[in-house]
C-alpha positions, 0 to 999 in steps of 0.5 A: 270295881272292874267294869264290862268292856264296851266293844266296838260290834261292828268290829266282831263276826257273831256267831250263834253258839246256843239258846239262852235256856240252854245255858242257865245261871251259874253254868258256863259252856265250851265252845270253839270259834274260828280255832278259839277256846272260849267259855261263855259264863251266865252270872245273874242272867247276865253272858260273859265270854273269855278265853279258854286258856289262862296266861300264866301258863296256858292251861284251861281256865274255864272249869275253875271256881267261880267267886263274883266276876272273877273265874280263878284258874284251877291249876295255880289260882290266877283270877281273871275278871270275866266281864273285861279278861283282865288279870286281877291275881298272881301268877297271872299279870296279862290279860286274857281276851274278852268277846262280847256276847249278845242275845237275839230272839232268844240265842245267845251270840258270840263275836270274834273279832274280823281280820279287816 
């Protein structure tokens, strides 16, 4: 079984994107980010960021079928763990980033990685 990545925080700008009432179980939110497509999911209460583009292809990813942790691409059915971005179906076979996401006073934060 796949598991969320740990990330380095102090490596990643963060960004409040929305409040957590604002996006609720089930529901997934578009956003842009220093010219980065993502989508964040809420699964059980719990915040997934990926990237908005599947590798197999590039076409959007974020509006497909959601089955567990895994969000399947609407165009050829890739599959794509949310909690870490990795491919776990053909026809994708590379990943796709994941951003750590994080809730403070209620917001819902992104992190990008910096350039340093």
């Amino acid at each position: 079984m796949a598991e969320e990545v740990v990330f380095d925080l102090t490596r990643y700008q963060f960004y409040e994107v929305a409040r957590v009432e604002d996006l609720p179980n089930g529901e997934r939110l578009f956003i842009e980010v220093d010219t980065e497509s993502i989508v964040i999911f809420n699964i059980a209460g719990h915040f997934f960021a990926i990237a908005d583009i599947c590798t197999h292809d590039g076409g959007p990813l974020g509006d497909g079928d959601i089955d567990g942790y895994q969000v399947i691409c609407p165009r050829h059915g890739a599959r794509f763990d949310v909690r870490n971005g990795k491919a776990v179906a053909l026809p994708a076979f590379i990943d796709v980033p994941a951003y750590p996401v994080r809730v403070v006073d209620g917001n819902i934060e992104i992190g990008v990685p910096t350039s340093t």
